[in-house]
GULUM-573129 format. One line per field, with one value per residue (C-alpha): residue number from 1; x, y, z; residue in three letters; chain. Coordinates in nm, 3 decimals. Example, Ala and Ser with C-alpha at 12.3 -4.5 7.8 and 13.67 -1.06 7.14 Angstrom:
! residues 2
nr	(1 | 2) .
u	(1.230 | 1.367) .
v	(-0.450 | -0.106) .
w	(0.780 | 0.714) .
rest	(ALA | SER) .
kette	(A | A) .
END
This chain:
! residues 104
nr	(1 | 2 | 3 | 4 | 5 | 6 | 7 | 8 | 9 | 10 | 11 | 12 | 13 | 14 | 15 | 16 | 17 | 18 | 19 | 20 | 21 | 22 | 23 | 24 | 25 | 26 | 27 | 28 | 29 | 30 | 31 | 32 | 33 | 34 | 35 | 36 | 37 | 38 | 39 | 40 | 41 | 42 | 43 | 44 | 45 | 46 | 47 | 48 | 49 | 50 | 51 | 52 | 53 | 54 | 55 | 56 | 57 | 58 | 59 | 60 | 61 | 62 | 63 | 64 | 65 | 66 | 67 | 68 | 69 | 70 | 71 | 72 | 73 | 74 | 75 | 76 | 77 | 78 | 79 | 80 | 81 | 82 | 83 | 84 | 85 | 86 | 87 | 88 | 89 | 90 | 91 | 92 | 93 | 94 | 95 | 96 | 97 | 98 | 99 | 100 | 101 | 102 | 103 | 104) .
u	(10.614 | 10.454 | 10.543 | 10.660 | 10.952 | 11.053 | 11.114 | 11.295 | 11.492 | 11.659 | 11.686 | 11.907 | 12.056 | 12.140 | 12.329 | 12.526 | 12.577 | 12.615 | 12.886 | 13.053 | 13.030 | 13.117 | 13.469 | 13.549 | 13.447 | 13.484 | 13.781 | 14.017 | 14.332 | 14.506 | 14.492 | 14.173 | 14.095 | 13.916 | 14.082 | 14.097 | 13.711 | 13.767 | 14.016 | 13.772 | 13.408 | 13.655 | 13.617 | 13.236 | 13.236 | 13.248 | 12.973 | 12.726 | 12.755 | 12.694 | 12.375 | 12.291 | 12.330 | 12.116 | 11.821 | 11.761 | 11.792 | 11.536 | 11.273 | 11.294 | 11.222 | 10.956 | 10.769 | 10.758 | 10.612 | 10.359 | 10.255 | 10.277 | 10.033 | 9.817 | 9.769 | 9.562 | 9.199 | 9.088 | 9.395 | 9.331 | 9.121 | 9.410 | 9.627 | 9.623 | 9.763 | 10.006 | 10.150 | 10.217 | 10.327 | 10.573 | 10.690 | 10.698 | 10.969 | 11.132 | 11.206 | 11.313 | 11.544 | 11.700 | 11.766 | 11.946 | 12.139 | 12.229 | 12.342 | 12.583 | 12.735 | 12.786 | 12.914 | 13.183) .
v	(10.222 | 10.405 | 10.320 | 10.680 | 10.651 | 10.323 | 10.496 | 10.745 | 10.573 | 10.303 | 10.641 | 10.775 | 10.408 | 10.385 | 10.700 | 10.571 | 10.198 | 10.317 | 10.576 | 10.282 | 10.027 | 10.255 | 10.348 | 10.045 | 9.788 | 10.046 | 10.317 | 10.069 | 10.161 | 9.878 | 9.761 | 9.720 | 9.264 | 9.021 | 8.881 | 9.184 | 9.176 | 8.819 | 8.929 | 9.202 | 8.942 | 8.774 | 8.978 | 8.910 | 9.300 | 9.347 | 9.097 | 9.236 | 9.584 | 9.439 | 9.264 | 9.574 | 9.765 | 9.479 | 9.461 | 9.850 | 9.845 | 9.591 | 9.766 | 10.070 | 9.929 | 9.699 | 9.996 | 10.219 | 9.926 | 9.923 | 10.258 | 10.305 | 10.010 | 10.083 | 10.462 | 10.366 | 10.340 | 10.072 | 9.870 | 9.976 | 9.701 | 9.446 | 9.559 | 9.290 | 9.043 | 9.376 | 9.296 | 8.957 | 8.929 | 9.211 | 9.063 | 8.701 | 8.853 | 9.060 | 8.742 | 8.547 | 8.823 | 8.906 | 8.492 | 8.472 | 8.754 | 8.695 | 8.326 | 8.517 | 8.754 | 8.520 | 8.182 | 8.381) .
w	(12.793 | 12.480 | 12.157 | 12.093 | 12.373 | 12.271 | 11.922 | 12.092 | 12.306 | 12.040 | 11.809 | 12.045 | 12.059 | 11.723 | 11.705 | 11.993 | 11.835 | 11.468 | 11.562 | 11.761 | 11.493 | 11.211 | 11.456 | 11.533 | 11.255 | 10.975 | 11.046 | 11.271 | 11.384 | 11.127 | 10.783 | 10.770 | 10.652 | 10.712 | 10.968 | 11.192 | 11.174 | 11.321 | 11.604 | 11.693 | 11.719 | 11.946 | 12.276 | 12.440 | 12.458 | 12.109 | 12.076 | 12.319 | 12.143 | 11.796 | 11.953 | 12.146 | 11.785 | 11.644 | 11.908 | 11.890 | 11.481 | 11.501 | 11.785 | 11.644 | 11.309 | 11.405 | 11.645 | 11.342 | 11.111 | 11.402 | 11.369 | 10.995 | 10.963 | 11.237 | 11.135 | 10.865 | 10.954 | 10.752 | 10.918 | 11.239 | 11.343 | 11.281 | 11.576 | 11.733 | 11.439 | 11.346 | 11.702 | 11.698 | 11.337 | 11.448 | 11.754 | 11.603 | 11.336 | 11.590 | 11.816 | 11.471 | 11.345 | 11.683 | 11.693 | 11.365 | 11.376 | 11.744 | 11.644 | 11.381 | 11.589 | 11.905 | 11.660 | 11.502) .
rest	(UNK | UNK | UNK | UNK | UNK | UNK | UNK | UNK | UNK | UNK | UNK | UNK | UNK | UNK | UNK | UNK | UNK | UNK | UNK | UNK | UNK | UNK | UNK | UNK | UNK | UNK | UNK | UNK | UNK | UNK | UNK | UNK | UNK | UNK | UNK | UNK | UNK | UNK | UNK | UNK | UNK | UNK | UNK | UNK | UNK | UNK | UNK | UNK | UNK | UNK | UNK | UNK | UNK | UNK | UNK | UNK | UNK | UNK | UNK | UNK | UNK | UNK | UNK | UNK | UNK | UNK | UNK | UNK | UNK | UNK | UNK | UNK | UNK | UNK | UNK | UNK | UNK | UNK | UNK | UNK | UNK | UNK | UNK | UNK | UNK | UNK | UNK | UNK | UNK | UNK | UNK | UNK | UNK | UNK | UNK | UNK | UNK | UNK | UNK | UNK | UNK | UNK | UNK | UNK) .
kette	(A | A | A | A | A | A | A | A | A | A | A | A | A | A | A | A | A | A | A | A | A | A | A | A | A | A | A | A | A | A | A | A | A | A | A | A | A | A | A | A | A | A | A | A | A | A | A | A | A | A | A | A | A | A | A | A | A | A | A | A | A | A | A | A | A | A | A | A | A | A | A | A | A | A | A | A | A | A | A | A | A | A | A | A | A | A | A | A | A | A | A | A | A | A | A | A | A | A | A | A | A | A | A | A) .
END
């Protein structure tokens, strides 16, 4: 897959996520505390949409680092470090925030 659909694909993934998150975490139906956060992380479905949310936040990101470094001649050359710097903090980020969401 080309880096141009993957940047489509988890844009059209955030707007999906975002406007789920923002419904549920942000407007909820009660008083909106702390504690009704809590009660929400609770169910694994809320907990594979927050990592969903967080996986395409963090490929979309990443891809357009990608091309914003590698459309630069002079940097074009580096591609190869570009990607594995990219993916190595990718994999890192998706780990931590993962370990958040699914510990709480």
């Amino acid at each position: 897959m080309k880096i141009f659909q993957v940047q489509r694909i988890t844009a059209v993934a955030l707007l999906l996520f975002m406007f789920m998150h923002i419904i549920v975490m942000h407007y909820p139906p009660r008083e909106m505390e702390y504690s009704n956060i809590v009660y929400l992380m609770q169910f694994p479905g809320m907990k594979v949409i927050e990592s969903l949310f967080l996986l395409s936040v963090l490929l979309h990101a990443l891809t357009g680092s990608y091309v914003v470094l590698t459309d630069y001649q002079a940097l074009s050359r580096l591609r190869k470090v570009f990607v594995i710097v990219l993916t190595l903090a990718g994999i890192a980020a998706f780990y931590w925030g993962a370990l958040t969401i699914w510990t709480w």
